[in-house]
Structures are given as C-alpha cells and as structure tokens.
C-alpha positions in Angstrom: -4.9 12.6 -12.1 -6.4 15.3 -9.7 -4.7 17.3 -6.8 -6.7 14.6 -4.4 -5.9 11.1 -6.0 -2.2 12.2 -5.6 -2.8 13.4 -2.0 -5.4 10.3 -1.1 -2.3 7.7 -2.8 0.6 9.9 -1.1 -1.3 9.6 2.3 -1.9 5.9 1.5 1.6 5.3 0.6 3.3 7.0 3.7 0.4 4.6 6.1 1.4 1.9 4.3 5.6 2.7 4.8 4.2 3.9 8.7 3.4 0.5 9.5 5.4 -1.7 7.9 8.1 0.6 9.5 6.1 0.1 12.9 6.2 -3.8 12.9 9.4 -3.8 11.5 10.4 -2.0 14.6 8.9 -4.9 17.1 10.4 -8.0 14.9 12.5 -7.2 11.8 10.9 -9.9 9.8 6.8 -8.9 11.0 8.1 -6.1 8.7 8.8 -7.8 5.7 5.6 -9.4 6.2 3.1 -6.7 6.5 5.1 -5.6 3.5 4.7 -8.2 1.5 0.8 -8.2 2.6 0.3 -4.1 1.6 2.3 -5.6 -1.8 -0.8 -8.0 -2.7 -3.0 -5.9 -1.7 -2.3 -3.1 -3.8 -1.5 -5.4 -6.9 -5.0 -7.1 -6.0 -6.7 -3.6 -6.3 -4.6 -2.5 -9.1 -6.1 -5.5 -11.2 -9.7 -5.4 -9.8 -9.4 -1.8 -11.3 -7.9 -2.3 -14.7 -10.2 -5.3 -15.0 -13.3 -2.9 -14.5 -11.5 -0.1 -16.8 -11.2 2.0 -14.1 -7.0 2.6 -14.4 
C-alpha cells in the first residue's frame, strides 16, 4: 500500500467518523444510521473490488 492509499483511506475514514459524529450530534439515532449507511457502503465497495481482483 502506498504513502497516498493510506492518506486517501485515513482522510476517508475521519469524513466518514466527521459526519456520523455530525448527525449523531442533531438526533443520537440519525447517527447510528448514517453509520450503518457508511458500513454498507464500504463493505459494498470492498466486494465490488475483490470481485474484480482489485484488493
């Protein structure tokens, strides 16, 4: 893994925590649910990428 996937998943990562953190501020449970939305979406990527033999 280069020096920019780890910065490009680190940035991803702390947007991801940045919002779910942000909606969990206006309604604890909108929180869980943009969680729970960032979840599929990266399993949904994840496989679309192993599928393709990209991971």
């Amino acid at each position: 893994m280069t020096t920019t996937d780890l910065a490009t998943m680190a940035v991803g990562l702390l947007g991801a925590g940045a919002v779910t953190t942000g909606a969990a501020l206006l309604h604890p449970s909108a929180g869980w649910i943009v969680g729970g939305v960032f979840g599929l979406a990266w399993s949904y990527l994840t496989a679309r990428a192993a599928a393709r033999g990209a991971a």
